[in-house]
Each structure stands twice: as structure tokens, then as C-alpha cells.
C-alpha positions in Angstrom: 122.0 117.1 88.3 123.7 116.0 91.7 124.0 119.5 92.8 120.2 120.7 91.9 118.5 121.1 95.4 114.8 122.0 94.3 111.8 120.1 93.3 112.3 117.3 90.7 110.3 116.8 88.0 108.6 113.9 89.5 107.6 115.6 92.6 105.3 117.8 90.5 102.1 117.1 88.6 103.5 118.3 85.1 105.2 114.6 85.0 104.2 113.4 81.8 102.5 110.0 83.1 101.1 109.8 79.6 104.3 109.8 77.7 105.7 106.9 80.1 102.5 104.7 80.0 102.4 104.8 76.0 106.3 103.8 76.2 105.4 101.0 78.7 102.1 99.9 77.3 104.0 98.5 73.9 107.2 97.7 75.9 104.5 95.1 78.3 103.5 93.2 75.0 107.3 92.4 74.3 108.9 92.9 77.6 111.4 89.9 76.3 112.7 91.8 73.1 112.7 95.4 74.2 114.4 95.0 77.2 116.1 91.4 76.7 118.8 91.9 79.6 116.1 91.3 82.5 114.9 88.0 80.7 117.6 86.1 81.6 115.7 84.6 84.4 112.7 84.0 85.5 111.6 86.2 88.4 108.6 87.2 89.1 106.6 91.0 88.9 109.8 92.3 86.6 108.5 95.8 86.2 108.9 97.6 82.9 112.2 99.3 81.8 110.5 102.3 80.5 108.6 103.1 83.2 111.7 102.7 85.5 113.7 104.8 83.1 111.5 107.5 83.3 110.9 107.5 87.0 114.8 108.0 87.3 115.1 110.6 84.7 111.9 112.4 86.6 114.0 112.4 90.1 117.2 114.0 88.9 115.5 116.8 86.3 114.1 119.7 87.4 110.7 120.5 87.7 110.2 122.6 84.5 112.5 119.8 82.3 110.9 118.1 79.1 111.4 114.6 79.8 110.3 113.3 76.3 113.4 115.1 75.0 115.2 114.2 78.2 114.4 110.4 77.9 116.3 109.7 74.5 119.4 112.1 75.1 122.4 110.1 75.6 124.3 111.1 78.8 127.7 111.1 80.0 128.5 109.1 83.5 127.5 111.6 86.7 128.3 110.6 90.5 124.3 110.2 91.0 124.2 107.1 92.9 120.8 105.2 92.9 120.0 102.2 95.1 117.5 99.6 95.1 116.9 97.5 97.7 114.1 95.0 96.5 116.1 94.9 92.7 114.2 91.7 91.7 115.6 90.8 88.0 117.3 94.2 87.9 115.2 96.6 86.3 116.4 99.9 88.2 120.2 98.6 88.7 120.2 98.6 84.4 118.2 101.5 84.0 120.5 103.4 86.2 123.5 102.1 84.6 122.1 102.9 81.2 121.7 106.8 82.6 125.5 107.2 83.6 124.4 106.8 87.5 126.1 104.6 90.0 124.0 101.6 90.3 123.6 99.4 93.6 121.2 96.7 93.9 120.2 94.2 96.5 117.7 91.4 97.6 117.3 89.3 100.0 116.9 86.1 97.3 120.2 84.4 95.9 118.4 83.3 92.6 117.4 87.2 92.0 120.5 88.6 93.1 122.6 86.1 90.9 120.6 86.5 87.9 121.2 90.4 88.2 124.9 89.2 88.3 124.8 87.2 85.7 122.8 89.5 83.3 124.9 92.9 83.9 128.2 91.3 84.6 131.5 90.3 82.8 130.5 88.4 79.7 132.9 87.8 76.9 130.8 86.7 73.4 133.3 84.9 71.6 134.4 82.6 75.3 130.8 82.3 75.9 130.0 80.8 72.1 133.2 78.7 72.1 131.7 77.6 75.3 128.4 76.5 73.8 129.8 74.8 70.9 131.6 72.6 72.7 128.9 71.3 75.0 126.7 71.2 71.1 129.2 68.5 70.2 129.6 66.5 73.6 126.7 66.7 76.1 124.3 68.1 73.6 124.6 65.0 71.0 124.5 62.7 73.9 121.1 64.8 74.9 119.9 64.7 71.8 119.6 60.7 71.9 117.5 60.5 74.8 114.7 61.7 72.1 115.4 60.0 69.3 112.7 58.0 67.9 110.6 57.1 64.2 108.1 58.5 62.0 105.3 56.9 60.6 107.3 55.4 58.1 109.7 54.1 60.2 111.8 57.1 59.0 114.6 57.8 62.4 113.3 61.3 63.6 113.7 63.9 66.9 110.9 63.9 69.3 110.1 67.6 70.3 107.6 66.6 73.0 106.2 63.7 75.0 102.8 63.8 76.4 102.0 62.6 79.4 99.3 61.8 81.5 98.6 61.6 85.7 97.6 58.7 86.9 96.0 57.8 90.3 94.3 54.3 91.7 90.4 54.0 92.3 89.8 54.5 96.0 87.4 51.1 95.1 89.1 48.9 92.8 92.9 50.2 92.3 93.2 50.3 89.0 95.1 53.4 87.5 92.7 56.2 86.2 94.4 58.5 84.1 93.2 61.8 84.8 92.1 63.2 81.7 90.1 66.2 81.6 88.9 65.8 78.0 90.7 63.2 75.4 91.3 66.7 73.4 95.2 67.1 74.1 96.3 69.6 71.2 94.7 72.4 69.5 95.7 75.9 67.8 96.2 78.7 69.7 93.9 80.3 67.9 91.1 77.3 67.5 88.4 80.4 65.8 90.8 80.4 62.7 92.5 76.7 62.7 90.0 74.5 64.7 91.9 71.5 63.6 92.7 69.1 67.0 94.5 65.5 67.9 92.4 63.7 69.8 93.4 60.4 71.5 91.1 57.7 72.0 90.4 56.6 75.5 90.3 52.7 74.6 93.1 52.2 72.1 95.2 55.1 72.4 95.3 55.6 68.3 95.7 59.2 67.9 93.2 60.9 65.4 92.0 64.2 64.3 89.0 66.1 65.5 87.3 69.8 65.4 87.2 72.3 67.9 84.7 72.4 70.0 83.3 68.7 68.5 81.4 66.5 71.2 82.0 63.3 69.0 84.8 61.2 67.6 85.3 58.0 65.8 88.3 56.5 66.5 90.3 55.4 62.8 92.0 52.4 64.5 89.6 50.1 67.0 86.4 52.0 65.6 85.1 53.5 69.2 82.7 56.5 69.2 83.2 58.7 72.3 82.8 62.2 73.3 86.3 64.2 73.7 84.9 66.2 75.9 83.5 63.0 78.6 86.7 62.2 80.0 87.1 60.8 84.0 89.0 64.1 85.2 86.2 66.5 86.0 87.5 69.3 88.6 88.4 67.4 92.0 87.2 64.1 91.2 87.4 61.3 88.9 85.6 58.5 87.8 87.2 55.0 87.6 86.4 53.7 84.1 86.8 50.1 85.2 83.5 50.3 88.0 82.3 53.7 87.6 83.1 54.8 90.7 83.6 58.3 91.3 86.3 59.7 94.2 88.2 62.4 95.5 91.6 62.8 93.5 93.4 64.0 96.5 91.5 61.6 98.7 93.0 59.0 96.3 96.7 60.7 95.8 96.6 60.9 100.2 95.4 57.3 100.6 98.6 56.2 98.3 100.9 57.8 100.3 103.1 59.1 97.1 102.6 61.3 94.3 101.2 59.9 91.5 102.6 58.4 88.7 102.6 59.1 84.5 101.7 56.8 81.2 103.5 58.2 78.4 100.4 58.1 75.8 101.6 60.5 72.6 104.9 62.4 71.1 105.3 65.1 68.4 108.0 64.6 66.2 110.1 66.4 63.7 111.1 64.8 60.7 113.8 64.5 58.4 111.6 67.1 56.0 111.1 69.3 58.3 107.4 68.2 59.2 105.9 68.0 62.7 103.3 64.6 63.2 101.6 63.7 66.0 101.5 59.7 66.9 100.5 57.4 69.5 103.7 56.5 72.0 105.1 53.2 71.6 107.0 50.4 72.7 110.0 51.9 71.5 109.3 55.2 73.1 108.5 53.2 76.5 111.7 51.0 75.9 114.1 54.1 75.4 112.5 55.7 78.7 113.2 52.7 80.6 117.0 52.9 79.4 117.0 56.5 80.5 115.7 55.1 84.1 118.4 53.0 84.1 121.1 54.7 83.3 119.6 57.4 85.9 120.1 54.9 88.5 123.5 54.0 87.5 125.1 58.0 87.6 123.6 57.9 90.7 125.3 54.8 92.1 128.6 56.3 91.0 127.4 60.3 91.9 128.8 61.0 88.7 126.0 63.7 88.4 124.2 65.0 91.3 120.4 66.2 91.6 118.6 68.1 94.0 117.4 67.0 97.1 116.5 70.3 98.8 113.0 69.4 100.2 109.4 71.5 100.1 108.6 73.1 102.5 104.1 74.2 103.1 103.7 77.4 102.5 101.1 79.5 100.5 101.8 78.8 97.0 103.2 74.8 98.0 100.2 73.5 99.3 99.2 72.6 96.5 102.0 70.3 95.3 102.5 69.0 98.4 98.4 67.8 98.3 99.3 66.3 95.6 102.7 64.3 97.1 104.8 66.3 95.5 107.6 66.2 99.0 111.3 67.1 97.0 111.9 69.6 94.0 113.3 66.6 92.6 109.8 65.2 92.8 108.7 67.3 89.4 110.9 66.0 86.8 110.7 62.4 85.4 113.3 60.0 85.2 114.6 61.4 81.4 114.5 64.8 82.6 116.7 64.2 86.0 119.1 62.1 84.0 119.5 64.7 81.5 119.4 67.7 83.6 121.9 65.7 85.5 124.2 65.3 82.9 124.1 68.8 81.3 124.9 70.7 84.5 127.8 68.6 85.2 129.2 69.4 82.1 128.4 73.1 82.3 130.1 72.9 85.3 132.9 71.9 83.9 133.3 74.2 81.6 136.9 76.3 82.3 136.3 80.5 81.6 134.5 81.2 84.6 131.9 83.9 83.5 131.1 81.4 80.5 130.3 79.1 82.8 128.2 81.1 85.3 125.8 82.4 82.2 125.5 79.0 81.0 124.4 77.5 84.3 121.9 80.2 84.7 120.5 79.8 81.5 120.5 76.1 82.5 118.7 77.4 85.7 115.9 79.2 83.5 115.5 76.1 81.2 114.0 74.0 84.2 111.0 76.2 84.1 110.2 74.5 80.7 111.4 70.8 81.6 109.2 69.3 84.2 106.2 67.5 85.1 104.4 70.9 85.6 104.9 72.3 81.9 101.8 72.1 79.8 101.0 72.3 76.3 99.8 75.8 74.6 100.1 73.9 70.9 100.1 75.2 67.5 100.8 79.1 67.0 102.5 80.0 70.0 105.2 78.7 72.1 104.2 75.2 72.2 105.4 74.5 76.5 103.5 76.6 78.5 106.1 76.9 81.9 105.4 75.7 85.2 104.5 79.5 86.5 102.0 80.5 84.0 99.7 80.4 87.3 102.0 81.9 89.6 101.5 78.6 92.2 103.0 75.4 92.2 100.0 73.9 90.7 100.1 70.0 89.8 99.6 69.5 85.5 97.3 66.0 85.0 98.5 66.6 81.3 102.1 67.4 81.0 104.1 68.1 78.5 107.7 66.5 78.1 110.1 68.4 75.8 113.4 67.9 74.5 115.8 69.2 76.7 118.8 70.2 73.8 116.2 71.0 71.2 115.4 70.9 67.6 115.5 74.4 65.4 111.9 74.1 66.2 112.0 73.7 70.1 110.0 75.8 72.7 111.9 76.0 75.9 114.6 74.0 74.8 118.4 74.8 76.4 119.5 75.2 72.9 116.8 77.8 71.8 117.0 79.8 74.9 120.5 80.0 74.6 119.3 82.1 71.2 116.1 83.9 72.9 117.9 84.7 76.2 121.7 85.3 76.5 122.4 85.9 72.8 119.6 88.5 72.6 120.7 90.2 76.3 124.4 90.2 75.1 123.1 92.0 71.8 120.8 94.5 74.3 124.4 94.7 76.6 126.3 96.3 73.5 123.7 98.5 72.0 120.8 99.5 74.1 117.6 101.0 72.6 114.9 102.5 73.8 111.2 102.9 72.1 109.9 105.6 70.2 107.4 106.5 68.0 103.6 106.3 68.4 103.5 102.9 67.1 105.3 100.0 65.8 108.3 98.5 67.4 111.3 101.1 66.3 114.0 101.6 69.0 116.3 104.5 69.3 119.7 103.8 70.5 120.4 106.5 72.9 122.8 104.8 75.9 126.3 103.7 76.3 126.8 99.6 75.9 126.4 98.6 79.6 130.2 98.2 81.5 130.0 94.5 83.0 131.6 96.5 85.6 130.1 94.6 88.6 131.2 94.5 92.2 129.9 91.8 94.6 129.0 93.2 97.7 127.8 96.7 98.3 130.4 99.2 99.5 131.1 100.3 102.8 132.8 103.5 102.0 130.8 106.6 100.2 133.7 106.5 97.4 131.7 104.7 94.3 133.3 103.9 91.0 131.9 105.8 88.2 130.4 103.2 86.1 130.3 100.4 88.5 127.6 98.1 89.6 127.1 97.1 92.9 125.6 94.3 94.3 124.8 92.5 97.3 122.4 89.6 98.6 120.8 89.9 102.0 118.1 92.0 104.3 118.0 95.6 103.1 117.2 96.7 106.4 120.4 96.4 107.4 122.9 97.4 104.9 126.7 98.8 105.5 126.0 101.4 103.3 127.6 104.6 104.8 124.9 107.0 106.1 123.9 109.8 103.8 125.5 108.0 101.1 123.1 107.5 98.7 121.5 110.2 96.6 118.0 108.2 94.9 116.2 105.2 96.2 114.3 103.9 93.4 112.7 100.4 94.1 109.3 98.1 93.6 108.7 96.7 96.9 106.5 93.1 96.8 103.2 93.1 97.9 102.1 91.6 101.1 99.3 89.2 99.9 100.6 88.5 96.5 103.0 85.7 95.0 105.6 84.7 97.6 109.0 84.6 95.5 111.1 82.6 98.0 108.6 79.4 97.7 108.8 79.6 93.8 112.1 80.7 94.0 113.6 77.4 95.6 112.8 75.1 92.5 115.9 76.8 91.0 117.7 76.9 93.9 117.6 72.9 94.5 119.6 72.8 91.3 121.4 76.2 91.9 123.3 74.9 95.3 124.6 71.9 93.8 127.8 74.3 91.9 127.8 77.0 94.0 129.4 80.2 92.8 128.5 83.8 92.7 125.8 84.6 95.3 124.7 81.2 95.4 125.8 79.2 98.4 126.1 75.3 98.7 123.0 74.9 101.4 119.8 75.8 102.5 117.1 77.4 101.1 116.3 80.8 100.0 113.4 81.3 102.5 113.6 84.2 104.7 112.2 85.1 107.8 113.3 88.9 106.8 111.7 88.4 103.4 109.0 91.4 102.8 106.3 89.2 102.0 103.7 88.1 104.2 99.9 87.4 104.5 99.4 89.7 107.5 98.6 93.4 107.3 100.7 94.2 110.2 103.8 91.8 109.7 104.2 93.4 106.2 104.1 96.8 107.1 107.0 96.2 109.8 109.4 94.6 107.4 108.4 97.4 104.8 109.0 100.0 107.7 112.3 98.4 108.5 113.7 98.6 105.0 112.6 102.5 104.5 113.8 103.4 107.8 117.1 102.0 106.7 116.6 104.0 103.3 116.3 107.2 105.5 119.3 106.5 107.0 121.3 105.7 104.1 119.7 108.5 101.7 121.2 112.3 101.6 118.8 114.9 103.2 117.5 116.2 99.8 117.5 112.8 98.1 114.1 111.2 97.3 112.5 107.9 97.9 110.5 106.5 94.5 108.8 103.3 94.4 106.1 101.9 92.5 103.0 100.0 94.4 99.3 99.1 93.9 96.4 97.5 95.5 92.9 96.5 95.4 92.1 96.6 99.1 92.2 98.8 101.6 94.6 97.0 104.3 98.1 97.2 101.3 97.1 100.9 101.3 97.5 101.5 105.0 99.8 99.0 105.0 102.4 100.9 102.8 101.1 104.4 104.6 102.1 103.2 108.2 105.5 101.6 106.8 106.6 105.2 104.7 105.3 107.4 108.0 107.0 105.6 110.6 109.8 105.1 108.5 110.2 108.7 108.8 109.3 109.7 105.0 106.1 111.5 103.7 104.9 111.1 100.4 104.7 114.5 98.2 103.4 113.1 95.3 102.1 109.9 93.0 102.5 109.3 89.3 100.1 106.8 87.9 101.9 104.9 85.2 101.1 101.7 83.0 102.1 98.8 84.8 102.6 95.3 83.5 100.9 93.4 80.2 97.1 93.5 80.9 96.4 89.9 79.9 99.1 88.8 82.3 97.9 86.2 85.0 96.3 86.8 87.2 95.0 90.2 85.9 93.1 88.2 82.3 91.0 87.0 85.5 89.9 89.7 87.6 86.4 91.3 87.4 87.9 94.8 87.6 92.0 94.4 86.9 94.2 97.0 87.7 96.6 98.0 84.9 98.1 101.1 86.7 101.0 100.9 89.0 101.3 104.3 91.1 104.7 105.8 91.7 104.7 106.9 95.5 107.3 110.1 95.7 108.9 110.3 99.0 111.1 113.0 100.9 112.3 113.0 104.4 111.4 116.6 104.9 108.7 118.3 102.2 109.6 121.3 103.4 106.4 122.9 102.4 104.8 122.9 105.7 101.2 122.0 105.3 100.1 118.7 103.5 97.5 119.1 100.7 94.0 118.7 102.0 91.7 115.7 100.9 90.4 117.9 98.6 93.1 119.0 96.8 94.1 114.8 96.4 90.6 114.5 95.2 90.9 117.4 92.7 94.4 115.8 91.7 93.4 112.7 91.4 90.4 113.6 89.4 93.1 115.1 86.9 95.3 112.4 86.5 92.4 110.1 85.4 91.3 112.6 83.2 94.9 112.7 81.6 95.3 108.9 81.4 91.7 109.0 79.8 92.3 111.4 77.3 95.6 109.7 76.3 93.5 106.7 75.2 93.8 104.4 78.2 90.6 102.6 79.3 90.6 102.8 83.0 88.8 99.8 85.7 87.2 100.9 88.4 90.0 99.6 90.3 92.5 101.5 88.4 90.6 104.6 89.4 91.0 103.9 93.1 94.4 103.4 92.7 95.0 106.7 92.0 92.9 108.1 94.4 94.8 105.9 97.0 98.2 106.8 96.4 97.3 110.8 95.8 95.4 110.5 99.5 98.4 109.3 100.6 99.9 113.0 100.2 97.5 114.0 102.8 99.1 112.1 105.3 101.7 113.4 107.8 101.2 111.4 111.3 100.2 107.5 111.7 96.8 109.2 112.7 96.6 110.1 109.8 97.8 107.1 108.1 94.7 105.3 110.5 92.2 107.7 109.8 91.3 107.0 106.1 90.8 103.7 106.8 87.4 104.4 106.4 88.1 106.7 103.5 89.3 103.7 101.8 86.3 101.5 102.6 83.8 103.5 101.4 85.8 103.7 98.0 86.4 100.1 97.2 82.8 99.3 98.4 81.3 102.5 95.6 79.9 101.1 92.4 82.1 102.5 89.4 79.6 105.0 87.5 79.5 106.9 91.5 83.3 106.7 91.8 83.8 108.1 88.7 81.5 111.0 89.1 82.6 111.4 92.8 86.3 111.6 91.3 85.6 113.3 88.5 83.6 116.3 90.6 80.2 116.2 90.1 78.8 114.8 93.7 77.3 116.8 96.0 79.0 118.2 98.5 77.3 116.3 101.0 79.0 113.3 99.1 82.2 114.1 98.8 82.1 115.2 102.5 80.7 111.3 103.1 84.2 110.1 100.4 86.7 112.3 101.6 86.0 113.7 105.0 86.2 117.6 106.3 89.6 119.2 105.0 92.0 119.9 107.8 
């Protein structure tokens, strides 16, 4: 495959897009348990395994090569190096692996690049249980008391979750106004077939049942009639029930000078039969709290345990916990949870086998997602804690959810249960991967080797690679010691300039990361970048992009390709990306449309026109096929790749459309001229209605019109 010098499959439009996006449209529904191995984690935009696998397979086989017979063949290990330099949570570093090819990775984040570590590396199943087991019978049954409380027969029982809500003081009189956005606080997933709610009433705090969509209650214990719906919380302001006055909830939080503080109002519990009941906190519950603050203050008196203290820092997705006073990462977790987050990393920490350890503190890592004051509750049906980045910000929950950090057998989130959902389930993935097949249904062919745990940290600075091996490093890809004209594929998913910023997110881990450093993670600091490829600005974006594909180009074989996946909705990431790949040095010769993450995945659910399509930008250094395709020929193109996708059942947006227009213009493009002049290409298309972007794409304007879209050919 190495030694094949002539077009690749991917460079050509026969690339059977289709055959991908079926693969990937089931994989996105279950991302977790077809491809457990980059679950390990949480990172954010984790692209999909099949869609990664193909794009591989497409840049080593040649042109005429039948890739859904190619995709499941099991292959032998072949000196193809492939390197990603934006690896995220690893997709393209196990993909590769799973292929036979040498497999380098790198980012610029310590939490990503660990995790990768982690996931891929030495891992022994029998050290790693023996681990676990021990911390179940010390740690874990000292955990397990911090949650202990009593039925409603006085029965001794496990609380699964607290509930919680935010308080602030009236602006007028000071009281505490709990910021209830409707007294409704649990419900079914699916409230159509089980409408069945607990409702909590705003004068006694009984807890009582209620209907879906109801606008009256009685409460069962003082009596009071009240609408669940008419509670003081209404978007960003509240009304003090005390003297009905009405005031900014940030006005208020400001004006305090502190974030605000909780009541403790309800718990689920799990009985001794098995049964889950919803009641009203009480004393006891506040008592046992209390002890938990106390004890809190006494570890820290002795710094038997330690706890973050790694501070905020504004930015665009902390604004809004900072608004809210929310100054330190230690600043989202209550009393219980710092004291018991405390205590469980210290022992994990203690723990003797050294890759044991490392997994366990990273699945520790991923448990905090789940375990603070910014988890909310789903309810009955589905996971029950929804995490703290269901909305991609920092954004301040007025109704949190506390659960039990060890867990129950019935636990969401729990360390306990991830241990199960998460590391057991990637270890299982580690010895036999599978891939999916079939038209529908969730069978898996087993078609790849059990994955090495070979894994080197640090990328090499010699072309000799280890068949077999993973490399890894953590820093700024645009300036690697790779040799140059090492490297044979660069296959990668760059972030997107306007989008989530992972460094902000990715510091609440890394407050609690640095505190046992090991592995990639270091003992201080932060994991912001000034190098980090993520920015708000057109232009600052497209020179970090630029600087990382000009270091591809110099690290990359003559013949070898440049793959990487991308999409946009406005016009500025598409010239964004063309300036960085031209003056970079690399043309593109081809995109691949191809089904990109779940399509009910935030924030897509909420877009007017989502875009479910990731394009797969192919890249040489030379095309050596002298004159670019006209904008003609990328209309035609384009016009049959929507047709394909179409006629293989996928319902495109009108977004998804220009998407593929976008990146087959992009083939046009040989000069930053070039690059410039389809800016107003690009305008014109976003700013078309659908039904005439459609026809315009699918052909049957005018030539006037498509002169207007496209320009003259040159």
C-alpha cells in the first residue's frame, strides 16, 4: 500500500460516501457502545470511528478498490505511518492502530492527550479489577455513608440523588428566593406515555404527585392549591415571594458579591426492595450534610486530601459562570461532593500498579462531569443526571441534581457504574474490536487485531517507527520534531474557529487533574493556550490553522495526502480553512461528504437548518494534474454527491447542501486569489432560499443563474 504512488481511492469521486454515512449514521446513536475506547473521557466534537476508518482505508487503496469489502478485511501491520495533529479523544490514533498503520497523535490539551494515553495504553484487567475491589471495600464503603439515609418507613436506605435548589436574596427585602422555574422537578423522559410527575409544594415542601402538563396542585400535607407551573424563576428574573418584588437574578447574585447558595429540598432513594421513592429532605438529610461540612473542614486543616484551586479564567463559554460568581472550579461542587471527591482521589492515588492507577484517576476525572452543582436531572427512562456539558457552556443549573458519588446498582454517573460503562467496556473493545455491518440492527463484525497498549510518550525524532506502536505527544503541532518527509498520511479534524472552545471546558478536569500529576498531566497551570486553534476571529483562526498545515507539509512525504474533516454554516470558516490549506502550501483535489455526528446532538436539535454532514477535504502538495476543475465542474459534482446521499435515504438541510457545495468549490481553488474570490460565491449561497439552491445545485437554473452562483469558468 506504502509503495502505490497513484490516486487513492479517496481522491476520486467513486468513494462510496454512502456506504460510510450508513456505517456512521447507526454508529452516532451509540457512539458509547460501538466504539467504547474513545468514551473514556469526555472531550468534546469526538468524530465517528467509522467514518475515520473509512477515510484511512480510502487514502491507502487505490482508486479502483472496493472499500466495502476492504473495510472488514482484517490486515496484517504495514510501515504506513498516519499522524494526527488535532487527535482530540483519539479517534484517528485507534483507527489507525486498528488498520496495522503506525499511529502518532498529538494535541495541544493535556486532558485530551492523557485520556488518549490512558484509553490505548498499558492496561492489565485483572491489576486494574484487584485495584477496584480494593477501593469497593475501603474508600468506597466510607463513600457510601455520606448517602445513607431512611425510607418512609423509617427503613435505613441509599440516597441516589439530592435535589437542590439556587437561592439568591431579594434586591428589596433579603430574604432567600429559591429560584424555581416551575415547582415540577421530576418527570418521564417520555411524559406522552408516562405523564406521572413529583411535584413539591412551594409552602411546605411535602412532595406530591402530579400530571404532565397540569396547571394545578393540591398539596396532600398543608392543603395549598398552587400552579406548578407559577413559580418565582421566570428567565432572568425572579420574584421575591415574601413582597412581590420582581429583580434581576444577576443584578441580585452581583450585588451579593458571591455565588449563591443551595437549600437541599428533596432526595430519591433506593430501598432495601429494590424500590426507588421520592420524599421531602429532612433534618436528618440536613444534619448528615452538615457532618460532611465538617469533616470537609477538618481534611483540610490537616491537607490530608487536597482540592482544586485552579481559578476561572473569562472567556467565551465562562462568562456565564463567572456572572453568576462562580470564581474557582472548586466553586461547582458542594461541600459533600469536595469531601468525597477529596477523599476518593487520594486513595486512587494511592493505589501501587501504576497503569491501574492512571485509568482509575481518569475515570475519576470523567466522574466529575456528573457530580457537581451544574448536573441536572433528565428523570425516569433515561440516564437520570444529565452532565454539566449537555449545553456545551458553563451554564449555572438553578435546579441541580446531587448524586451519589460510589453508587447504587441503579446509579447514573456514579464512579462505580462508570467504572462498568467506561473502562470495563473499552478494555472489552481493546481485546476484540468490531466493526458494524449489516443494513440494520446493531451486529458487529470482528475484523481487527486486539489493540497493542504499545504506547510511546512523546513523538519520535527519528523516521525509524516501531511497527505496532503508538505515539504520542502534547503540545503545538505546528512545531513538531517530527523528521521531514517522515510521515506518509495526515488524517485529522481540526476545531472550528467560532465553535466550543475546549481549553475553557477543559480546565474543570484539569483543576483536579494537576493535583497527582503523572502522564502528560503536569503539577501547574492551566491548559489554555495561546497556540490553541480556536478563536473567534476569522483571521486569527486561519493563521494557527495555516501554521499547523504548513508544518504538515513539511513533515508529510511528497506523494502523501492531507485528509481532514470540516464544516460550516457561514461563509468566513469556509475561507477561513481555504486561505489556511493554500498558503499552507496544499490544494485540495477532492471532498467526500460523510455523516457526521448524532443529529439530535446539542446544539444541532436547535438549529433552523442543522447540518448533519461533515465534508472530508482531500489535500496533496502537488495535484499534478495541472489545471483545477472549473466552478462548473464543482457545481456538476456537487450536484452528484447530493443526489447520491439523497438516493441513499438521507434527508438533507439546506445547510447540508451548501456544505457540499463549499468544500467541492474548494477544488477550484489554486492561489489565495482564488481563495478571496468566492467570497462572494459563498454569500450569495447561504443567503438563497432552499427550493432555489436545490434547483440551482441540482441543474436546472438558467444559465444566467448559475453564471450569477458560480461565476465565468476560468
Amino acid at each position: 500500500m506504502a509503495s502505490d504512488t497513484g490516486r487513492k481511492l479517496i481522491e476520486v469521486d467513486a468513494f462510496p460516501f454512502e456506504f460510510v454515512s450508513r456505517l456512521a449514521e447507526r454508529e452516532s446513536w451509540r457512539k458509547e457502545i460501538h466504539r467504547p475506547i474513545y468514551h473514556v473521557h469526555k472531550w468534546w466534537a469526538k468524530r465517528l470511528g467509522s467514518v475515520f476508518r473509512g477515510a484511512l482505508l480510502g487514502s491507502v487503496l487505490p482508486e479502483q478498490a472496493d472499500l466495502e469489502r476492504e473495510f472488514y478485511r482484517p490486515r496484517a501491520s504495514v510501515p504506513v505511518s498516519v499522524f494526527d495533529p488535532f487527535m482530540g479523544s483519539g479517534t484517528t490514533v485507534g483507527e489507525a492502530h486498528k488498520l496495522g498503520f503506525i499511529a502518532l497523535g498529538q494535541d495541544i490539551n493535556p486532558v485530551a492527550a492523557e485520556s488518549v494515553r490512558i484509553a490505548l495504553g498499558e492496561m492489565s484487567r485483572q491489576n486494574l479489577q484487584r485495584a477496584f475491589d480494593e477501593l469497593t471495600e475501603t474508600i468506597g464503603a466510607e463513600l457510601r455513608g455520606f448517602y445513607a439515609s431512611t425510607d418512609s418507613h423509617g427503613r435505613a436506605c441509599d440516597v441516589l440523588y439530592y435535589f437542590w435548589v439556587m437561592q439568591t436574596p431579594c434586591i428589596a427585602c433579603s430574604q432567600p428566593v429559591p429560584l424555581f422555574s416551575s415547582y415540577t422537578f421530576a418527570r418521564n423522559a417520555y411524559p406522552h406515555r408516562k405523564p406521572q410527575t413529583k411535584i413539591v409544594c412551594p409552602a411546605c415542601g411535602a412532595i406530591g404527585d402530579g400530571l404532565h402538563g397540569a396547571r394545578n396542585a393540591a398539596c396532600g400535607s398543608c392543603g395549598l392549591e398552587f400552579d406548578p407551573e407559577s413559580a418565582p424563576a421566570r428567565g432572568q428574573h425572579a420574584t421575591c415571594q415574601c413582597c412581590q418584588t420582581t429583580f434581576s437574578i444577576i443584578a441580585s447574585i452581583a450585588a451579593s458579591k458571591r455565588r449563591p447558595t443551595y437549600r437541599l429540598y428533596a432526595k430519591l432513594v433506593l430501598t432495601q426492595d429494590g424500590n426507588k421513592e421520592y420524599l421531602a429532605a429532612t433534618e436528618e438529610d440536613a444534619n448528615l450534610y452538615s457532618q460532611c461540612s465538617r469533616q470537609l473542614g477538618e481534611h483540610s486543616s490537616r491537607s490530608s486530601i487536597r482540592l482544586p484551586s485552579l481559578r476561572l479564567e473569562a472567556g467565551r463559554n465562562t462568562s456565564q459562570a463567572m456572572s453568576y460568581g462562580f470564581r474557582e472550579w472548586r466553586d461547582f461542587f458542594n461541600d459533600r461532593q469536595l469531601l468525597a471527591l477529596g477523599l476518593l482521589q487520594s486513595a486512587i492515588a494511592r493505589i501501587s500498579d501504576g497503569p491501574s492507577r492512571d485509568a482509575l484517576l481518569t475515570l475519576f476525572s470523567g466522574a466529575l462531569e456528573f457530580n457537581n452543582m451544574f448536573a441536572s436531572y433528565k428523570g425516569e427512562g433515561t440516564g437520570a443526571v444529565r452532565h454539566m456539558f449537555s449545553h456545551h457552556i458553563l451554564k449555572p443549573e438553578r435546579t441541580p441534581i446531587e448524586a451519589n458519588l460510589w453508587g447504587t446498582p441503579k446509579s447514573s454517573g456514579s464512579f462505580s457504574t462508570l467504572y462498568k460503562s467506561r473502562l470495563l467496556r473499552a478494555l472489552q473493545y481493546r481485546d476484540m474490536p468490531t466493526e458494524i455491518e449489516g443494513a440494520s440492527g446493531d451486529a458487529r463484525r470482528q475484523c481487527s487485531r486486539a489493540f497493542s497498549g504499545k504506547v510511546s510518550k512523546g513523538l519520535p525524532t527519528t523516521p525509524v517507527l516501531e511497527l505496532g506502536k503508538i505515539y504520542l505527544g502534547c503540545g503545538d503541532s505546528s512545531l513538531t520534531e517530527l523528521p521531514s518527509e517522515s510521515i506518509d498520511l495526515v488524517v485529522t479534524d481540526p476545531p472550528f474557529f467560532d465553535n466550543v472552545h475546549y481549553s475553557e471546558l477543559a480546565d474543570f478536569f484539569y483543576a483536579w487533574q494537576q493535583l497527582v500529576p503523572r502522564g502528560f498531566i503536569g503539577s501547574v497551570g492551566t491548559t489554555r493556550s495561546a497556540l490553541e486553534v480556536q478563536d473567534t476571529a476569522a483571521a486569527d483562526f486561519t493563521d494557527k490553522l495555516q501554521a499547523v498545515l504548513a508544518e504538515m507539509h513539511r513533515v508529510l512525504k511528497p506523494d502523501a495526502l492531507l485528509v481532514f474533516s470540516y464544516h460550516h454554516s457561514r461563509n468566513d470558516g469556509w475561507i477561513a480553512v481555504a486561505r489556511a490549506i493554500i498558503a499552507a502550501g496544499f490544494v485540495v483535489v477532492n471532498s467526500q461528504p460523510v455523516k457526521a455526528e448524532m443529529s439530535v446532538a446539542a446544539p444541532k436539535s436547535q438549529a433552523k437548518e442543522p447540518i448533519q454532514l461533515d465534508i472530508l477535504l482531500v489535500c496533496r502538495k502537488n495535484p499534478g494534474d495541472g489545471r483545477p476543475p472549473s466552478r462548473t465542474d464543482a457545481r456538476e459534482s456537487a450536484s452528484r454527491k447530493i443526489a447520491r446521499l439523497e438516493e441513499a435515504g438521507f434527508r438533507l438541510s439546506a445547510n447540508d447542501r451548501r456544505v457540499v457545495l463549499f468544500g467541492q468549490l474548494l477544488t477550484t481553488i489554486r492561489t489565495l486569489a482564488d481563495a478571496d474570490s468566492i467570497t462572494g460565491v459563498l454569500n450569495l449561497a447561504v443567503e438563497m432560499p432552499e427550493r432555489r439552491l436545490s434547483d440551482s445545485i441540482g441543474g436546472t437554473e438558467t444559465r444566467s443563474d448559475a453564471m450569477m452562483l458560480f461565476g465565468p469558468d476560468t
